[in-house]
N, C-alpha and C positions, 0 to 999 in steps of 0.2 A: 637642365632643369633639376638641377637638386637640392630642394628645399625641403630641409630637414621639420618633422614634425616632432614633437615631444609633448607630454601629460602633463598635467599637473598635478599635486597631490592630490586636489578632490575630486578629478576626472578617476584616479587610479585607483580610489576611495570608492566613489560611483560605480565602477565593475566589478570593484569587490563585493561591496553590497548587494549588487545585482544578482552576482556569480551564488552568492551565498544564502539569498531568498530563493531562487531555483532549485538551486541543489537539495534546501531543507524542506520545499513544496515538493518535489519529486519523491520527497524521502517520506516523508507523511504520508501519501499518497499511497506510495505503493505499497505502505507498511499498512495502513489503513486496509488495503484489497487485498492485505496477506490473512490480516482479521477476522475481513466479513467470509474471507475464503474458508478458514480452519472452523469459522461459528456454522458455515455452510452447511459443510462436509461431517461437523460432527452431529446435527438437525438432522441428516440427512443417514447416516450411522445408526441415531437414536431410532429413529422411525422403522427400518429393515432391522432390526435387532427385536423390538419391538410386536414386530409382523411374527419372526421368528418364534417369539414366545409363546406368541397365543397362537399358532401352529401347531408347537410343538404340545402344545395343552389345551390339545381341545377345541380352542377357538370360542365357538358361541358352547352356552352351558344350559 
């Protein structure tokens, strides 16, 4: 039983498409959670830098 299977062009077309909606969702995605990651950490920077200052001067006046 060997029956040979083959594509057509817009079966091969179809996976390309597919293959390449994936790849550039995946790619969004995580570049998107690289984003919120860096806005995160630097929110999170500002605030102990911040603490830091009015620490280091005093605090309440």
């Amino acid at each position: 039983m060997s029956h040979e299977r083959t594509l057509t062009d817009a079966d091969v077309q179809a996976i390309a498409a597919a293959l390449e909606k994936s790849i550039a969702d995946r790619f969004v995605r995580k570049a998107g959670m690289g984003v919120l990651t860096l806005a995160w950490r630097g929110f999170v920077l500002a605030i102990i830098l911040l603490a830091g200052y009015y620490m280091a001067h005093g605090g309440s006046r």
